[in-house]
N, C-alpha and C positions, 0 to 999 in steps of 0.2 A: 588240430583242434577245430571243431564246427562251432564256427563265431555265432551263429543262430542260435538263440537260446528252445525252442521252439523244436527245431531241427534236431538240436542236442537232444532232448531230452526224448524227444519221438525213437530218435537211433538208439539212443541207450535203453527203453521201454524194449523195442522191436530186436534189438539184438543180446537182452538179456535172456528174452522168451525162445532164440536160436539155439543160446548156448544152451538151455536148459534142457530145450525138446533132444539138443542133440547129444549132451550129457546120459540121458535116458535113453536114446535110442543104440548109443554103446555099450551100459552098463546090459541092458537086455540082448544084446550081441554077444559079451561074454559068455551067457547062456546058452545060446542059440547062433554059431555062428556062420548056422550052412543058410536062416534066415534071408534070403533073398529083398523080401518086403520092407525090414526092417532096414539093412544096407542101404536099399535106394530112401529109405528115408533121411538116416543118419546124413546120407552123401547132399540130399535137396535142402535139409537143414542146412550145413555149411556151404553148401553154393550159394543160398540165400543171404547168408550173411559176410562170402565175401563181395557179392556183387553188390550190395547194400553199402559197403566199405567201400568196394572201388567205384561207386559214384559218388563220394563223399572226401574222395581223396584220403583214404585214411589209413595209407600202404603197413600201418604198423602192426590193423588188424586185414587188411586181405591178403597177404600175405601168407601167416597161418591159417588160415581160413582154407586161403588154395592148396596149404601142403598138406590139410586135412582129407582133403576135398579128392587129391590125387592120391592120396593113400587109402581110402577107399574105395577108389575107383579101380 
């Protein structure tokens, strides 16, 4: 838990905007999935968000984040 209320809420802002971009940039993957462009963005979305996590100490979310991160890598 990020005791900063400030910190909190900036992480939960910034990492709602990752899941979402990155939500979107899979569902348009199922379309397209020879998509190069799209892949490396899906992938910098969740590298964004687990490194975001793991300065925050918050292994519950980099965790999935990394096994996203390596499955589309």
């Amino acid at each position: 838990m990020i005791e900063d209320a400030k910190l909190r809420e900036l992480f939960k802002a910034e990492s709602e905007e990752h899941l979402q971009h990155l939500d979107d940039a899979l569902l348009r993957l199922e379309k397209t999935p020879a998509d190069q462009a799209l892949l490396e963005e899906a992938f910098r979305e969740a590298h964004s968000l687990k490194g975001a996590a793991r300065m925050l100490s918050l292994a519950g979310i980099q965790t999935p984040a990394h096994r996203i991160e390596e499955g589309l890598n």
